[in-house]
C-alpha positions in Angstrom: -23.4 -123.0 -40.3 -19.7 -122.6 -42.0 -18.8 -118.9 -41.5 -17.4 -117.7 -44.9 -14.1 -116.0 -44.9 -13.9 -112.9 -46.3 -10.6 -111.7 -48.6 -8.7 -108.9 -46.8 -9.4 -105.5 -48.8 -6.2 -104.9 -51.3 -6.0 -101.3 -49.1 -5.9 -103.8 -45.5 -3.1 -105.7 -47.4 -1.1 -102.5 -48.5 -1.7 -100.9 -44.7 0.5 -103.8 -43.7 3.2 -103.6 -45.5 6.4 -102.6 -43.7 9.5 -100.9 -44.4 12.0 -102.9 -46.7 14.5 -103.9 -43.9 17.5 -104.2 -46.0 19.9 -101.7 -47.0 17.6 -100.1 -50.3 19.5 -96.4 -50.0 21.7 -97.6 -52.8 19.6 -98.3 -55.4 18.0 -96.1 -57.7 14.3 -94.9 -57.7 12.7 -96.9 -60.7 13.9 -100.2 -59.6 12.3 -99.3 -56.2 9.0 -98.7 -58.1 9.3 -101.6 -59.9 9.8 -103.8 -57.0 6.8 -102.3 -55.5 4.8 -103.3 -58.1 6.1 -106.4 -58.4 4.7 -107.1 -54.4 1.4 -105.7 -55.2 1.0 -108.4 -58.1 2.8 -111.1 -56.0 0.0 -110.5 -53.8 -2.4 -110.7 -56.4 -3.6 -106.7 -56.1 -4.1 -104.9 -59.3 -1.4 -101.8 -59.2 -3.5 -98.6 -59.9 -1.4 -95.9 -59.7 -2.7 -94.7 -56.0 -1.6 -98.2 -54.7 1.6 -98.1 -56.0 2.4 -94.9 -53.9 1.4 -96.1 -50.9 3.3 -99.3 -51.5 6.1 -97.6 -52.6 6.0 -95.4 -49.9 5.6 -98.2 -47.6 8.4 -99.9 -48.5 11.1 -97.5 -49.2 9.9 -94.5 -47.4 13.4 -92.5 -47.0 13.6 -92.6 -50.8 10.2 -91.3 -51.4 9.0 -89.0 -48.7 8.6 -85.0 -49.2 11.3 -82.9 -48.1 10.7 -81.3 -44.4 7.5 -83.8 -44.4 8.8 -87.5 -43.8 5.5 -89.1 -43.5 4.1 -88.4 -46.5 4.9 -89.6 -49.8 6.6 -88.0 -52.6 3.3 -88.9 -55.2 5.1 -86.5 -57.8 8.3 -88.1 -57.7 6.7 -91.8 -57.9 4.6 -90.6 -60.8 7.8 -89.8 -62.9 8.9 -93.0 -62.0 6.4 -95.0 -63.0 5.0 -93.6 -66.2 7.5 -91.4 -67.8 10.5 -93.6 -66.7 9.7 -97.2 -66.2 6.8 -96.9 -68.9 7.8 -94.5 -71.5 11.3 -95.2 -71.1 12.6 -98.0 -70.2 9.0 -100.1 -70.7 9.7 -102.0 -67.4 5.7 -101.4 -67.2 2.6 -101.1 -69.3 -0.2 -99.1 -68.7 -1.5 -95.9 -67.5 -2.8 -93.7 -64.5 -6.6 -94.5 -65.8 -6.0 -98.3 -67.0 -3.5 -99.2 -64.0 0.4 -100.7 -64.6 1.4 -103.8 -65.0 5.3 -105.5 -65.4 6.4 -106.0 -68.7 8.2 -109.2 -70.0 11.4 -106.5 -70.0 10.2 -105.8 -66.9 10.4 -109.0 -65.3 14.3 -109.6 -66.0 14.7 -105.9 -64.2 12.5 -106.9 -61.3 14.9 -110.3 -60.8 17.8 -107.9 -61.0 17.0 -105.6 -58.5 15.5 -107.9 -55.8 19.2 -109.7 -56.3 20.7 -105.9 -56.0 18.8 -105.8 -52.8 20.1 -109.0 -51.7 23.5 -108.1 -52.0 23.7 -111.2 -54.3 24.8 -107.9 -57.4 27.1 -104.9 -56.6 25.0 -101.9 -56.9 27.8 -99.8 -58.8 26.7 -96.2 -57.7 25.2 -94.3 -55.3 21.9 -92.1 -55.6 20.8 -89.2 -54.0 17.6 -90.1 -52.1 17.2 -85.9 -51.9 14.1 -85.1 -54.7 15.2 -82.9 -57.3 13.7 -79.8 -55.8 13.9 -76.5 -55.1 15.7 -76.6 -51.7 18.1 -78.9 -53.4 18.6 -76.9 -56.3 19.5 -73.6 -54.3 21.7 -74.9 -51.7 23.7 -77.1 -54.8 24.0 -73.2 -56.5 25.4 -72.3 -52.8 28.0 -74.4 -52.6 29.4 -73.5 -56.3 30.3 -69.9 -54.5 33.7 -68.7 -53.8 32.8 -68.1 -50.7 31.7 -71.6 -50.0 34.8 -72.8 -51.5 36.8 -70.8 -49.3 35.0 -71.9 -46.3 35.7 -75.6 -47.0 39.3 -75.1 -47.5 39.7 -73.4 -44.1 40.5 -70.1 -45.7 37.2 -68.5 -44.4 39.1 -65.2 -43.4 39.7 -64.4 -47.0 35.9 -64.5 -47.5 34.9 -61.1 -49.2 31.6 -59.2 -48.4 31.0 -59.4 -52.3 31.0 -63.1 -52.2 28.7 -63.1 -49.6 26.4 -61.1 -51.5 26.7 -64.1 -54.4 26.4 -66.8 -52.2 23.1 -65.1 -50.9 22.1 -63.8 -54.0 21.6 -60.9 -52.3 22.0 -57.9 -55.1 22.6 -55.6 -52.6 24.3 -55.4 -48.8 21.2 -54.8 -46.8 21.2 -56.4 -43.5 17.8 -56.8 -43.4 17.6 -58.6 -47.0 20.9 -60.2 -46.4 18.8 -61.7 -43.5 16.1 -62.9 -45.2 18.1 -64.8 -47.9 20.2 -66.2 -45.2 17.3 -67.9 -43.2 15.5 -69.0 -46.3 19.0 -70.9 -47.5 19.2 -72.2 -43.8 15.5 -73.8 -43.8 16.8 -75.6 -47.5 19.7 -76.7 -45.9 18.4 -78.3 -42.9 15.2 -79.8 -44.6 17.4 -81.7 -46.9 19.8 -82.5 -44.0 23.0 -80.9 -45.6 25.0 -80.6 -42.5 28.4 -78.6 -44.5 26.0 -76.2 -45.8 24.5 -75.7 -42.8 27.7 -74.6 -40.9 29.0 -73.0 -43.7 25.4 -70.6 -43.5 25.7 -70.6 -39.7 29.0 -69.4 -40.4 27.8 -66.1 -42.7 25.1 -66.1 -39.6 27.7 -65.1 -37.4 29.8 -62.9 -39.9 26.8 -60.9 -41.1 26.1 -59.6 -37.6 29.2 -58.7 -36.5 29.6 -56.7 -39.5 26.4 -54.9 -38.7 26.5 -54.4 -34.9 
């Protein structure tokens, strides 16, 4: 008796895929969606919205993972992506979280373009930050608009005043023990996002703070 073969689950397929090998850090978030979707319907799986994440995830995982939690996906981030920017806006999809997604005609000339960006066969003309508009972000980006940040990355870090410390910190008041605080909670930001010059620059103050309160 003929054994009959059974279709792989869509979930078995989307467990398999790999991590985009080429050079994707370039390109911007919504073509990276978009190409995701376009491999879930290559492979003939409907693109709900919780299969896109993983696939998206999947593929492009540096661009999409939480901050200080690499395996997991970003789902917040890829939700922006794929309804309010590459369905509202730009219309590259059609659809929503309760019907599924699915590429536009618009879409379709996008999705050529970017698997031609990823190729290397177009010149990606800019860079973007694969750092999630967050909170971590936010603070350290604040940090290094100081004066006393500015100073530090000129070399002139002896001309640093306790006042701008206090900015930098946002520290309203020179209390070791709340200068403390703010200082560890800016160094956590800074290293979960991998800023290496804010990092030193924190150290830095680390370093200064104590000596000025032995």
């Amino acid at each position: 008796m003929e054994k009959i073969k059974r279709k792989e689950s869509d979930e078995g397929v989307i467990r398999q895929i790999t991590e985009y090998e080429g050079d994707y850090l370039p390109l911007d978030k919504d073509r990276l969606v978009l190409y995701a979707v376009g491999l879930l319907e290559e492979r003939s799986i409907e693109p709900t919205f919780d299969k896109i994440v993983v696939a998206t995830f999947k593929l492009f995982s540096r661009k999409f993972s939480l901050i200080g939690f690499p395996e997991y996906p970003d789902g917040r981030t890829i939700y922006y992506c794929v309804y309010n920017h590459c369905t509202l806006t730009k219309k590259w999809l059609s659809g929503n979280v309760q019907s599924g997604f699915r590429i536009t005609d618009r879409g379709r000339y996008f999705l050529d373009e970017t698997k031609k960006m990823l190729e290397g066969k177009i010149k990606v003309a800019r860079k973007y930050s694969i750092i999630a508009k967050r909170k971590e972000l936010t603070f350290v980006n604040f940090l290094k608009k100081t004066e006393a940040y500015k100073k530090f990355m000129s070399g002139r870090k002896e001309r640093i005043a306790q006042s701008e410390i206090l900015e930098a910190l946002r520290a309203q008041r020179s209390s070791k023990g709340l200068v403390q605080k703010h200082l560890e909670k800016y160094l956590e930001y800074a290293r979960r996002i991998n800023d290496l010059d804010a990092e030193k620059f924190l150290l830095f103050l680390k370093r200064r703070v104590s000596v000025e309160h032995a």
